[in-house]
C-alpha positions in Angstrom: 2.7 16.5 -10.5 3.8 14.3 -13.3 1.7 11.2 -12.2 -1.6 13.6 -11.9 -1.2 14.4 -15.7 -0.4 11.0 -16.8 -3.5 10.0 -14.6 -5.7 12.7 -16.8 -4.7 11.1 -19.7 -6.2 7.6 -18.8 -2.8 6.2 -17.6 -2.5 4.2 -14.8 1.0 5.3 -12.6 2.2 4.9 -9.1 3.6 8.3 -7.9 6.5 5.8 -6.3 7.2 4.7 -9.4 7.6 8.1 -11.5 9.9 9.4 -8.4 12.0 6.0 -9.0 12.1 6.6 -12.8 13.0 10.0 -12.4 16.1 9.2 -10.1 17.3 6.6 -12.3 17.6 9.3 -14.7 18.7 11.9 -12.7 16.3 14.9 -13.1 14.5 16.2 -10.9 11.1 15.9 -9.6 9.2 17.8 -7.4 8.2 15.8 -4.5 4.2 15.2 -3.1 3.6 17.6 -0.5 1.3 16.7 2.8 -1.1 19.3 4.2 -1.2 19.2 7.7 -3.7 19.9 10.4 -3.3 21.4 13.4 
């Protein structure tokens, strides 16, 4: 995910944010995934 390697880099990004900036420009962005338990 996009934020994760922004993250490495020393930047600090909301994951919110990126997926806002990404729909304001139309691409698209693969969205966080949950694990789940059962």
């Amino acid at each position: 995910m996009i934020s994760l390697k922004l993250r490495q880099e020393g930047r600090l990004v909301n994951y919110k944010r990126v997926e806002r900036l990404y729909c304001e420009q139309q691409l698209q962005v693969r969205r966080r995934t949950r694990k789940r338990c059962r």
